[in-house]
C-alpha positions, -999 to 999 in steps of 0.1 A, spaced: 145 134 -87 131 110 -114 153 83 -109 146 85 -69 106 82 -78 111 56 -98 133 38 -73 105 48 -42 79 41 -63 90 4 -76 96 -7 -42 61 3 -30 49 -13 -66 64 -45 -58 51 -48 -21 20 -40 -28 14 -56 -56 27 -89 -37 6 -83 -4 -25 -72 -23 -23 -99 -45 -26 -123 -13 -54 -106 1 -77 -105 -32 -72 -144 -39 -59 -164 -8 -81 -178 18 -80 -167 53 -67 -199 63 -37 -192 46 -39 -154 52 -45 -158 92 -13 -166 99 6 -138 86 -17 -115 91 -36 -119 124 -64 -94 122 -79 -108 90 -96 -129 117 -115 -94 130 -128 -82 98 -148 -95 72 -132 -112 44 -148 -90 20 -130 -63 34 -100 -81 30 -106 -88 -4 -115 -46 -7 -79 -38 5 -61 -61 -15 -80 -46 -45 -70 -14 -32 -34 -21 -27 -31 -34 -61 -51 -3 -78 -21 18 -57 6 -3 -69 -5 6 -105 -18 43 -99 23 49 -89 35 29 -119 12 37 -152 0 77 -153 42 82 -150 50 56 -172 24 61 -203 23 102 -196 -15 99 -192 -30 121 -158 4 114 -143 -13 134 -110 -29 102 -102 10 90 -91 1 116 -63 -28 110 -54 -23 69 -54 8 77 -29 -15 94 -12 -42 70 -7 -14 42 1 -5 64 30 -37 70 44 -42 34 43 -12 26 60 -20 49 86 -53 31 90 -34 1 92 -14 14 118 -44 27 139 -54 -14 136 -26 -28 149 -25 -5 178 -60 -10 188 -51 -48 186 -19 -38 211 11 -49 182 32 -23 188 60 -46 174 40 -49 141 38 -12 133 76 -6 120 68 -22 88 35 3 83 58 36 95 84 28 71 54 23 41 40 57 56 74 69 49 82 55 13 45 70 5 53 104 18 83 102 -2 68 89 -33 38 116 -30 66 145 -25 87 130 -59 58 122 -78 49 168 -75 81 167 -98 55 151 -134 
Protein backbone atom coordinates (compact mmCIF):
# COMPACT_ATOMS: atom_id res chain seq x y z
CA UNK A 1 0.00 0.00 0.00
CA UNK A 2 2.97 2.34 0.59
CA UNK A 3 4.64 1.90 -2.46
CA UNK A 4 1.19 2.48 -4.45
CA UNK A 5 0.79 6.03 -2.40
CA UNK A 6 3.95 6.86 -3.15
CA UNK A 7 3.60 6.01 -6.83
CA UNK A 8 -0.23 7.93 -6.80
CA UNK A 9 0.99 10.55 -4.98
CA UNK A 10 4.32 11.47 -7.17
CA UNK A 11 2.36 11.57 -10.12
CA UNK A 12 -0.21 14.05 -8.72
CA UNK A 13 3.19 15.87 -7.06
CA UNK A 14 4.70 16.29 -10.40
CA UNK A 15 1.50 17.59 -12.21
CA UNK A 16 0.72 19.82 -9.95
CA UNK A 17 3.59 21.17 -9.15
CA UNK A 18 4.21 21.74 -13.00
CA UNK A 19 0.66 23.34 -13.67
CA UNK A 20 0.65 25.38 -10.54
CA UNK A 21 3.91 26.53 -11.08
CA UNK A 22 2.52 28.11 -14.55
CA UNK A 23 -0.37 29.66 -12.97
CA UNK A 24 1.58 31.47 -10.04
CA UNK A 25 4.29 33.06 -12.38
CA UNK A 26 3.32 33.08 -16.14
CA UNK A 27 1.25 35.79 -17.74
CA UNK A 28 -2.03 35.21 -19.12
CA UNK A 29 -0.76 35.71 -22.47
CA UNK A 30 1.09 32.78 -22.17
CA UNK A 31 -1.41 30.98 -19.91
CA UNK A 32 -4.57 31.77 -22.38
CA UNK A 33 -3.78 29.54 -24.76
CA UNK A 34 -3.64 26.38 -22.89
CA UNK A 35 -5.96 27.18 -20.64
CA UNK A 36 -8.94 29.14 -22.05
CA UNK A 37 -10.92 30.16 -19.03
CA UNK A 38 -8.01 32.08 -17.44
CA UNK A 39 -9.61 34.68 -19.70
CA UNK A 40 -13.07 34.59 -17.39
CA UNK A 41 -11.48 35.00 -14.07
CA UNK A 42 -9.33 37.31 -12.53
CA UNK A 43 -5.76 36.73 -12.61
CA UNK A 44 -5.44 36.94 -9.04
CA UNK A 45 -7.46 34.03 -8.87
CA UNK A 46 -5.39 32.34 -11.09
CA UNK A 47 -2.40 33.11 -9.25
CA UNK A 48 -4.70 31.73 -5.83
CA UNK A 49 -4.96 28.26 -7.61
CA UNK A 50 -1.68 27.85 -8.70
CA UNK A 51 -0.57 28.65 -5.12
CA UNK A 52 -3.03 26.14 -4.12
CA UNK A 53 -1.96 23.46 -6.50
CA UNK A 54 1.53 23.82 -5.35
CA UNK A 55 0.64 23.81 -1.42
CA UNK A 56 -1.25 20.25 -2.59
CA UNK A 57 1.61 19.01 -4.46
CA UNK A 58 3.74 19.45 -1.16
CA UNK A 59 0.87 18.59 1.56
CA UNK A 60 1.04 14.80 -0.46
CA UNK A 61 4.79 14.77 -0.44
CA UNK A 62 6.37 16.17 3.03
CA UNK A 63 3.98 15.16 6.26
CA UNK A 64 4.67 11.31 4.66
CA UNK A 65 8.08 11.91 3.94
CA UNK A 66 9.47 13.81 7.18
CA UNK A 67 6.77 11.77 9.56
CA UNK A 68 5.47 15.23 10.78
CA UNK A 69 1.19 15.37 10.86
CA UNK A 70 1.33 12.95 8.02
CA UNK A 71 -2.84 13.38 8.07
CA UNK A 72 -2.33 16.43 6.13
CA UNK A 73 -1.41 13.77 3.01
CA UNK A 74 -5.25 13.21 3.45
CA UNK A 75 -6.48 16.10 3.80
CA UNK A 76 -4.22 17.78 0.75
CA UNK A 77 -5.65 14.81 -1.50
CA UNK A 78 -8.61 15.90 -0.45
CA UNK A 79 -8.57 19.47 -1.20
CA UNK A 80 -6.91 18.56 -4.78
CA UNK A 81 -10.08 16.68 -5.36
CA UNK A 82 -12.49 19.14 -4.49
CA UNK A 83 -10.65 21.40 -6.58
CA UNK A 84 -10.73 19.37 -9.47
CA UNK A 85 -14.28 18.91 -9.15
CA UNK A 86 -14.62 22.69 -9.16
CA UNK A 87 -12.62 22.60 -12.10
CA UNK A 88 -14.76 20.26 -13.65
CA UNK A 89 -18.05 22.24 -12.80
CA UNK A 90 -15.90 25.24 -14.96
CA UNK A 91 -15.39 23.59 -17.87
CA UNK A 92 -18.92 22.33 -18.13
CA UNK A 93 -20.47 25.65 -17.48
CA UNK A 94 -18.04 26.83 -20.38
CA UNK A 95 -19.58 23.68 -22.55
CA UNK A 96 -15.83 21.56 -22.82
CA UNK A 97 -17.07 18.43 -22.36
CA UNK A 98 -13.94 17.21 -24.27
CA UNK A 99 -11.70 19.02 -21.57
CA UNK A 100 -13.03 17.24 -18.52
CA UNK A 101 -11.27 13.66 -19.00
CA UNK A 102 -8.04 15.06 -17.82
CA UNK A 103 -9.95 16.54 -14.42
CA UNK A 104 -11.93 12.92 -13.90
CA UNK A 105 -8.87 11.07 -14.07
CA UNK A 106 -7.12 13.88 -11.36
CA UNK A 107 -10.41 13.27 -9.37
CA UNK A 108 -9.55 9.79 -9.59
CA UNK A 109 -5.72 9.74 -8.70
CA UNK A 110 -6.90 12.08 -5.61
CA UNK A 111 -9.58 9.67 -4.46
CA UNK A 112 -6.89 7.14 -4.66
CA UNK A 113 -4.20 8.98 -2.99
CA UNK A 114 -6.72 10.18 -0.11
CA UNK A 115 -7.81 6.27 0.34
CA UNK A 116 -3.77 5.23 0.49
CA UNK A 117 -2.68 8.02 2.27
CA UNK A 118 -5.55 6.38 5.65
CA UNK A 119 -2.75 3.73 5.63
CA UNK A 120 0.18 6.62 7.76
Amino acid sequence: MEIAYWIVAGLLGVFYLYAGGKKAVQPKERLAPMMGWVDTVPMGLVRAIGAVEILGAAGLVLPPLTGIAPGLAMAAAIGLLVLQVLATALHLSRSEVKETGLNVALIVLAAVAARLATTW
